[in-house]
N, C-alpha and C positions, 0 to 999 in steps of 0.2 A: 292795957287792954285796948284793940285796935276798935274803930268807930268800924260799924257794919253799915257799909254801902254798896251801891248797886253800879254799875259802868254803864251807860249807855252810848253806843257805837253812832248812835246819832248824832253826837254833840263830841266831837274832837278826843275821841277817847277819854276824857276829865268831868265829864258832869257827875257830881257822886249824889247818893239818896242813901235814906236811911231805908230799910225795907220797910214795904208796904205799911203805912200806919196812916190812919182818920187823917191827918194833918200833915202837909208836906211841908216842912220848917226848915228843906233845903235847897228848894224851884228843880228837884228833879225831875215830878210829873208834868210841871209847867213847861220843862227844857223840853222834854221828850216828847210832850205834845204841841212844839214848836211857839209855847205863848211865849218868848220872852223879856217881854218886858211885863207882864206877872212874876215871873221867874227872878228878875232882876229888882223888883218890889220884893216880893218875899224874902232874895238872899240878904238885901240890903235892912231887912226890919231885922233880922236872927244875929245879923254881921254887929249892928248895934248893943246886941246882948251880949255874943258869942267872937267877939273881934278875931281868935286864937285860931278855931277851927278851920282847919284846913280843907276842912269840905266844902264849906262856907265860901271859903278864899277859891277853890280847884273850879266851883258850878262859876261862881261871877266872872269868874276869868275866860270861862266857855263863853259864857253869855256875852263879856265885853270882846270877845274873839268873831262871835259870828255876826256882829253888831255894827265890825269895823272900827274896831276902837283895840286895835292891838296893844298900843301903847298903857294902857291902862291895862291891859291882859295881861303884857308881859312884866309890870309892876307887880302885878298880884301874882304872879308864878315867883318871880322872886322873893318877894315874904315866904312864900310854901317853902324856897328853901334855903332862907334867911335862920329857921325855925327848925326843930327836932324834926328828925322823919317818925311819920306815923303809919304802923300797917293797919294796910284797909282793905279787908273783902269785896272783890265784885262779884258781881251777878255770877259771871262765868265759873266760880268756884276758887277763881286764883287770886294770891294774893301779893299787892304792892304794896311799895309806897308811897306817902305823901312827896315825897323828893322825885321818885321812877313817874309817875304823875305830873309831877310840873315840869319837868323834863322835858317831857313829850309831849307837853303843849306849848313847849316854849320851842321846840321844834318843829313844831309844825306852821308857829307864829312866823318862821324863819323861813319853811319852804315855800309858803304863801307868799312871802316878800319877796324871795328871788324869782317867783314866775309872774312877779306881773311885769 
């Protein structure tokens, strides 16, 4: 059974969330409303719990992305797919996965490097 998350176009195609619940135990809300270093607290308290989750792994790697800390980004896109692929539902209706996800943020980690 795939983890139900949410995409935000804000955060490098990769930030995932669970849908809307009391408690954001993935720093989705906190990515999308730009806290991240709330976001980066939150994923890293669940990461403790939840080491395996690839959603866990897909948001900190967003967060260690927009942070400037690629090198650490592109560590955690590699675990995502070091590990089983997981489908995950986004917001948009369509579905990936954990591997099509890190992917593409490990591509983007890439174009960002060749334009500076």
């Amino acid at each position: 059974m795939g983890s139900k998350l949410m995409l935000s176009a804000v955060v490098l195609a990769t930030a995932m969330a669970t849908p809307a619940v009391a408690k954001d135990r993935v720093g989705y809300q906190a990515i999308a409303a730009g806290s991240l270093a709330k976001a980066e607290q939150t994923i890293t308290a669940e990461r403790a719990i939840f080491p395996e989750r690839p959603e866990l792994m897909l948001n900190l790697a967003a967060v260690y992305a927009r942070t400037g800390r690629e090198a650490q980004a592109r560590a955690l896109y590699a675990d995502v797919l070091d590990r089983d692929a997981v489908a995950m539902d986004l917001a948009d209706g369509s579905v990936r996965t954990s591997h099509q996800l890190a992917r593409t943020g490990m591509a983007r980690l890439t174009t960002a490097m060749a334009t500076r």
